[in-house]
C-alpha positions as CSV (number, residue, x, y, z in Angstrom):
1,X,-5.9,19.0,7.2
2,X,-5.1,19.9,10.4
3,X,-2.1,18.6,12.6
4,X,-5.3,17.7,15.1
5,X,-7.1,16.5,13.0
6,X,-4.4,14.4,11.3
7,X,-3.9,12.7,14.6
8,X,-7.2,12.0,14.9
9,X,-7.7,10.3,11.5
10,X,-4.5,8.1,11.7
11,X,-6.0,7.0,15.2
12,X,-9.3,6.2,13.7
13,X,-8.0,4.1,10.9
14,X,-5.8,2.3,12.9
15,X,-8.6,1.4,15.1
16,X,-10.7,0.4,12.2
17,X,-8.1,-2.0,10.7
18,X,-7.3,-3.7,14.1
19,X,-11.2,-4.1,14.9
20,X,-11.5,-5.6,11.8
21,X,-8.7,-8.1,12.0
22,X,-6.1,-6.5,9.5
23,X,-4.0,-6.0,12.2
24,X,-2.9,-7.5,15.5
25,X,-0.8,-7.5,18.6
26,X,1.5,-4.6,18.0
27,X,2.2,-5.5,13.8
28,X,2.0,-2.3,11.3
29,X,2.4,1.1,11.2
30,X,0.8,4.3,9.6
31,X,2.3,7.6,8.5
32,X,0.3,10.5,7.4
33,X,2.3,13.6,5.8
34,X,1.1,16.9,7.1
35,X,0.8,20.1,5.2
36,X,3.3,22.8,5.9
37,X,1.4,25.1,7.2
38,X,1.1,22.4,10.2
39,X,4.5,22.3,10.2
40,X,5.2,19.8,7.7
41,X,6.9,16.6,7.9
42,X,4.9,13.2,8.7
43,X,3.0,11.7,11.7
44,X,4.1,8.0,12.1
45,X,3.1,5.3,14.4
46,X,5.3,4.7,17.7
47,X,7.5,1.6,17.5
48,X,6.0,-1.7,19.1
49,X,2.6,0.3,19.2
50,X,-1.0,-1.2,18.8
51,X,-3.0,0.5,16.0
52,X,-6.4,-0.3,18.4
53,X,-5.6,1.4,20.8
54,X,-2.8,4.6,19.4
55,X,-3.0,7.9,21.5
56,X,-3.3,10.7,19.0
57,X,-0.9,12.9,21.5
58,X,1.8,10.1,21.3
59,X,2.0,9.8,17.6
60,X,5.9,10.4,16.7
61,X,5.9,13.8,14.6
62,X,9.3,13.7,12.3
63,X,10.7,16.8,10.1
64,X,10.9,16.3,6.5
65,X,14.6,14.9,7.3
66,X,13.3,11.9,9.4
67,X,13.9,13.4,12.5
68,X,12.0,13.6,15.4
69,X,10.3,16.5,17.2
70,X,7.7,15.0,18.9
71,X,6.0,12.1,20.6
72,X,7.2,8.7,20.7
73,X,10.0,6.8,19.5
74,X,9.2,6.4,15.8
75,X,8.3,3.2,13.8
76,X,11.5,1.3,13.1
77,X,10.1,1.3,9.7
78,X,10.4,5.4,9.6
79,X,13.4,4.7,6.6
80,X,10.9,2.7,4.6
81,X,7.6,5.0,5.2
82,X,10.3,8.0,3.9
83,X,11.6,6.7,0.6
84,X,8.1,5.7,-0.2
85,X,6.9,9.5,0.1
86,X,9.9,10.4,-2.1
87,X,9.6,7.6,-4.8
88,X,5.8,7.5,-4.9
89,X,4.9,11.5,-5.2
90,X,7.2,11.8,-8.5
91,X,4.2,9.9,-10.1
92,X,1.4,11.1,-7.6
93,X,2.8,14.5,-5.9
94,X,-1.0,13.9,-3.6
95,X,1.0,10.8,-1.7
96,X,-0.1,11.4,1.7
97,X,-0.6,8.0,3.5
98,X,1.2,4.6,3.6
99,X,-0.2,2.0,5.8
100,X,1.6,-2.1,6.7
101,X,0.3,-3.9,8.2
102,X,0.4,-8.2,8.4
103,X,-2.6,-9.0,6.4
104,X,-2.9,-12.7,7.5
105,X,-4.0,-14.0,3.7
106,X,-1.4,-11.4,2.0
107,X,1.4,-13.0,3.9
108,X,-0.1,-16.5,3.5
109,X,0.6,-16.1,-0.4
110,X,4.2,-15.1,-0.1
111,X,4.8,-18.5,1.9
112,X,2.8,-20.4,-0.6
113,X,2.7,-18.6,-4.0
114,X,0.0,-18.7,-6.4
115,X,1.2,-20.5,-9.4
116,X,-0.7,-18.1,-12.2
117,X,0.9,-14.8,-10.3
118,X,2.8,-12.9,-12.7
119,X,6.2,-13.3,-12.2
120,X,7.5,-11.1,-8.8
121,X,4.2,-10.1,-7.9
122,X,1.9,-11.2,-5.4
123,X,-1.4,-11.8,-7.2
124,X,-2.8,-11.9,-10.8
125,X,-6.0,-9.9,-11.9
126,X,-8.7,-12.1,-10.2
127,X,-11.7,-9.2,-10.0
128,X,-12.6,-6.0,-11.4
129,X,-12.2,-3.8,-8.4
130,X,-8.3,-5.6,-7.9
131,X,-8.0,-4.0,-11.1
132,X,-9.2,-1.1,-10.5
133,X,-8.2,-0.1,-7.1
134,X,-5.1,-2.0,-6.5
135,X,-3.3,-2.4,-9.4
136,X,0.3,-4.7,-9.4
137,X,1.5,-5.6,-6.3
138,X,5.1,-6.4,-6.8
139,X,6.9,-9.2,-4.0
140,X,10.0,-7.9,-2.1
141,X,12.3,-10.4,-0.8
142,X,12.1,-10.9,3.0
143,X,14.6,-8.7,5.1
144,X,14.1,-8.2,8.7
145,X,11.6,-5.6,9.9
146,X,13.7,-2.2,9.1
147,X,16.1,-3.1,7.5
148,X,17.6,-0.1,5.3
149,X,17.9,-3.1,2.2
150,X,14.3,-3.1,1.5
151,X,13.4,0.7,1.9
152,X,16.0,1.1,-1.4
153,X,14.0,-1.9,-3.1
154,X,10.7,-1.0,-2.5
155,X,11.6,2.9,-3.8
156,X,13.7,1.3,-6.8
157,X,10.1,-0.8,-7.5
158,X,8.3,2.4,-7.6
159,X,10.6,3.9,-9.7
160,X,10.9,1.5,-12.3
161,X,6.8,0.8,-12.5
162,X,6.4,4.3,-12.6
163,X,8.7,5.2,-15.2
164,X,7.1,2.3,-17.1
165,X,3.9,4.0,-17.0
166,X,2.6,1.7,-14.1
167,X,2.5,3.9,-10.6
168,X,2.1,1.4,-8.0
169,X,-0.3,1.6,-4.8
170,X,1.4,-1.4,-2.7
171,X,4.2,-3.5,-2.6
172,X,4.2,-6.8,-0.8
173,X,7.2,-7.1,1.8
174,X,7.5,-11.3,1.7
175,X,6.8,-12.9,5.3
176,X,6.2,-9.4,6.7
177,X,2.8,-7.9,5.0
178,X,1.4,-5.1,2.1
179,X,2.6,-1.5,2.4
180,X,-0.3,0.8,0.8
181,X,-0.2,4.1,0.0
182,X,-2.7,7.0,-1.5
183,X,-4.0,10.6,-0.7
184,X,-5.9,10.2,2.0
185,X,-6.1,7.5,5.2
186,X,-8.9,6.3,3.7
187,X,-8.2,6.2,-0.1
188,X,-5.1,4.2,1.5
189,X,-7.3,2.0,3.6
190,X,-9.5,1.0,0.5
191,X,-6.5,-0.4,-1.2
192,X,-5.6,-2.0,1.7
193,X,-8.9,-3.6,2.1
194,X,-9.1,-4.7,-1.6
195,X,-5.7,-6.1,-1.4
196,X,-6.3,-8.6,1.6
197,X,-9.8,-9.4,0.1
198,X,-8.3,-10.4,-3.2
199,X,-5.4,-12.4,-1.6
200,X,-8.6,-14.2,1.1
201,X,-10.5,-15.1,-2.5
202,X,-7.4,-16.4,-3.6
203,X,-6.8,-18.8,-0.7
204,X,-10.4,-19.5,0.0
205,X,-10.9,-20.8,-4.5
206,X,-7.3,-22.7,-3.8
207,X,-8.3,-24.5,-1.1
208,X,-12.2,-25.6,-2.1
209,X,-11.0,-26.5,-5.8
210,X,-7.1,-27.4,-5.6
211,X,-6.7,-26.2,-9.6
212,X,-5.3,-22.9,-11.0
213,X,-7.4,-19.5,-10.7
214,X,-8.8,-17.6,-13.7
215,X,-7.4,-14.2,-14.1
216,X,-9.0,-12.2,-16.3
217,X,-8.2,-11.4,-19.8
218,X,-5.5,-9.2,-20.7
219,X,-8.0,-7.9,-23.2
220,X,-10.8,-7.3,-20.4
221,X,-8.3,-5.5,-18.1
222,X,-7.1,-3.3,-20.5
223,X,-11.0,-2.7,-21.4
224,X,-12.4,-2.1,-17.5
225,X,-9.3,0.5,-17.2
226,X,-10.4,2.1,-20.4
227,X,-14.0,2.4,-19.3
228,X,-13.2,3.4,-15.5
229,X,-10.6,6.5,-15.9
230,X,-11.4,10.0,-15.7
231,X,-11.6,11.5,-19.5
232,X,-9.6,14.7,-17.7
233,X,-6.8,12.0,-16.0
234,X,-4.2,10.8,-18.8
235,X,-4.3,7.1,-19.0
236,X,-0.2,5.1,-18.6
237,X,1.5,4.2,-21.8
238,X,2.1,0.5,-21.6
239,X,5.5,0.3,-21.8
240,X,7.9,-3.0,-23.0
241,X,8.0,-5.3,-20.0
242,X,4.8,-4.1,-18.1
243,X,1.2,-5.2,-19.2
244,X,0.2,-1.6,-18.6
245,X,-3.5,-3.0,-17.6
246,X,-4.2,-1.3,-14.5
247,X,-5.2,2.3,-13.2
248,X,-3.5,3.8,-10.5
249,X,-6.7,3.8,-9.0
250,X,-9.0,5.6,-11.4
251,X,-10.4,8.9,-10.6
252,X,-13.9,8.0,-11.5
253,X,-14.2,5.6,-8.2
254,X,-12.8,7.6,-6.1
């Protein structure tokens, strides 16, 4: 991918999620890593900056050391976008998009917690496709926007699951909003997309029948993943302390 072209992409999905109402005001960022031979590093959102309207010129370009050689003043979440691009490609070395953003019915169930959640993460398996495209979504305790604190957290999360045999997709920064990632902008959007959707079925079945949800069977889980990854993609040990249930995001959906 171009650097042109990767300007253009990150525009266009920012457009798209801010159009669609997974973003507003000036709340979330994108970063897209570029390939070396367009000069490497990341393109990141400015700081304060609305994803409906981003100017593919003014998109901050930062060296592979976080600092900046073009564009805008960065994201003041450039720290957090950085050690999620280090933790996440030692268990996916295609990482090449994170998107936050303040998904109104993500943050909704950090202020008022589903009772069946697993413990420190933000949903339980409620549909197939949560399953399969999303995966664990672990909580992080609320920090203010930037703060160096949750970067180490959020890369210590995706250490641990992924050493456990778990690679994560998102992580869910409490009061704040989900931070995605996958190989693509639009690989990342889908989980996005999924995530919110899951969290909006959530809220909706809470509030017409005031009982507990029905996550699905361990047993089913562990059967849909079965079923859905790629014969040619090794499958994630479960591992002591982790169900081990879902895909990271199973080739054969892609």
């Amino acid at each position: 991918m171009t650097e042109t072209h990767a300007r253009e992409s990150l525009c266009r999905i920012g457009r798209s999620l801010f159009e669609r109402g997974y973003a507003h005001a000036t709340a979330g960022n994108i970063s897209l890593r570029l390939d070396e031979d367009s000069g490497g590093g990341f393109l990141i959102t400015p700081t304060d900056a609305c994803l409906g309207f981003l100017d593919p010129a003014a998109l901050a370009h930062v060296d592979a050391d976080g600092r900046q050689v073009s564009g805008a003043r960065a994201s003041k979440t450039l720290a957090l976008h950085r050690r999620i691009y280090a933790a996440a490609s030692r268990f996916d070395p295609a990482t090449r998009c994170i998107i936050h953003t303040h998904s109104t019915h993500c943050v909704a169930l950090t202020l008022a917690p589903l009772a069946d959640a697993p413990a420190g993460e933000l949903l339980p398996a409620l549909t197939p496709y949560f399953v399969m495209k999303v995966g664990h979504v672990p909580r992080m305790a609320y920090q203010r926007p930037g703060d160096p604190h949750t970067a180490e957290r959020v890369a210590e999360a995706i250490d641990a699951w992924g050493s456990a045999g778990t690679p994560l997709r998102a992580v869910m920064l409490d009061r704040l909003g989900p931070m995605v990632w996958h190989d693509s902008p639009d690989a990342a959007m889908a989980v996005l997309e999924e995530l919110e959707e899951t969290a909006r079925l959530a809220v909706l079945s809470r509030s017409q029948a005031p009982h507990r949800s029905t996550p699905r069977p361990s047993k089913a889980c562990a059967s849909l993943r079965r079923a859905l990854v790629s014969p040619s993609r090794p499958q994630p040990p479960a591992r002591s302390g982790f169900s081990g249930l879902f895909a990271p995001y199973p080739s054969a959906i892609r």
